[in-house]
N, C-alpha and C positions, 0 to 999 in steps of 0.2 A: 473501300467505303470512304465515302468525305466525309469530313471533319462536322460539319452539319449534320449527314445519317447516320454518326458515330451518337450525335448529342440526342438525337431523335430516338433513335434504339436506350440511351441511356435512362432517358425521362419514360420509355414506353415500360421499361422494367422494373424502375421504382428503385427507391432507395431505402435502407433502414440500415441505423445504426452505420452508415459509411460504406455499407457493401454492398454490390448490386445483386438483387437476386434474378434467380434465372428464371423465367415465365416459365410456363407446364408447355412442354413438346403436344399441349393437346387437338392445338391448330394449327400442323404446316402450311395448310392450304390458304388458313386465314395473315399467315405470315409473309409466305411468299407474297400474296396478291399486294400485303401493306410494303413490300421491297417492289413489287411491280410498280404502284403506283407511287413512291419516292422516286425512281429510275424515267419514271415518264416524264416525271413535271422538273427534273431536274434535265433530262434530254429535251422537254421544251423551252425551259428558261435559258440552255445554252443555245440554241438553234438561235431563240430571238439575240441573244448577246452576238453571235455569229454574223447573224445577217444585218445587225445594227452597225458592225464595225466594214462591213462589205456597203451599208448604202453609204456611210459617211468617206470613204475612201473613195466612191465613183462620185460621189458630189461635188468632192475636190475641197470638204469641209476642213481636210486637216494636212499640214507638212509633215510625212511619215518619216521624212530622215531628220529633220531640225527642231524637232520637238523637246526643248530643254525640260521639260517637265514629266519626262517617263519614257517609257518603251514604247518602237517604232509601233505603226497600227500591224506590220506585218507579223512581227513578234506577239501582238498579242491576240490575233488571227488564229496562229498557231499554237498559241496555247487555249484558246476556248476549243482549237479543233481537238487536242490532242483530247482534254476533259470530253470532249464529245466523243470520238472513239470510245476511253474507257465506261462512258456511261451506257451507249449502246452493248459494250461485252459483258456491261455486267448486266444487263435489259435478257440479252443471249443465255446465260447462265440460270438466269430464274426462269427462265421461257421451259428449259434444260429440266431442272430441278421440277416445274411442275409438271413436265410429262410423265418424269420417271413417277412421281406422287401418284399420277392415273394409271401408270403401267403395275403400282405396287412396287415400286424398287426403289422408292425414296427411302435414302436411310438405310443402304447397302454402300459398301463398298465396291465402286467398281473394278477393282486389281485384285482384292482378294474375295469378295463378297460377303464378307462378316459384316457385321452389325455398323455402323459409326455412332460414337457414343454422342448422346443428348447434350452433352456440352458444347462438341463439337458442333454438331447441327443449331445449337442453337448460337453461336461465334460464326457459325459460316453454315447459315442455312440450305446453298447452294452447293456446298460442297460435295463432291464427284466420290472423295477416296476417305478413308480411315487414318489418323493422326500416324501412323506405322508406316502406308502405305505413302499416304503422301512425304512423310520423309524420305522414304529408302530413293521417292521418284526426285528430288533436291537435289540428293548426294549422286546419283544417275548423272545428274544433268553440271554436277560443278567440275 
């Protein structure tokens, strides 16, 4: 999540007395669609920054190696790609997450099939596994 959809989710939960409260699990579907729609317009505003730094380099608008004023246009090609990628897997994820919501399995674990708790889902709406499972799969993997 970017530092934007971080402040976005913050303000959408409200604040009192310094601590965020947690909204009621009583609309995943209305949740998902509100992460659908951040993930879109954040995958269209990079598409346009992509292809703005792709028409400026074929115009021959800028010196990509002698630019004393910041990073080559290639380097930062590659960092709107990279943002691009992760916006599309996380576009993948909620895609993910509202099937399972239609199939009835949102809010299951998928390794063990227990519950995942309301905290969690609502920190990682898209999440696949239960705070247990997804650790024991961390320590799997280091």
């Amino acid at each position: 999540m970017s530092s934007r959809e971080a402040r976005q989710w913050r303000r959408s939960c409200g604040r009192r007395s310094g601590i965020h409260h947690v909204r009621p699990l009583s609309g995943p579907a209305s949740r998902l669609a509100e992460l659908r729609l951040i993930a879109s317009r954040r995958i269209a505003s990079l598409t346009r920054s992509f292809d703005d730094i792709v028409t400026a380099a074929a115009d021959g608008a800028t010196d990509d190696e002698h630019d004393p004023e910041g990073h080559t246009t290639a380097w930062e090609r590659q960092q709107i790609a990279a943002l691009l990628t992760a916006a599309n897997a996380k576009l993948a994820e909620i895609a993910e997450a509202e099937a399972r919501l239609a199939e009835g399995l949102y809010g299951r674990c998928a390794a063990c099939e227990l519950e995942i708790s309301r905290a969690r889902l609502e920190a990682l709406p898209a999440t696949t596994r239960c705070k247990a499972c997804a650790a024991a799969n961390i320590k799997r993997h280091d």
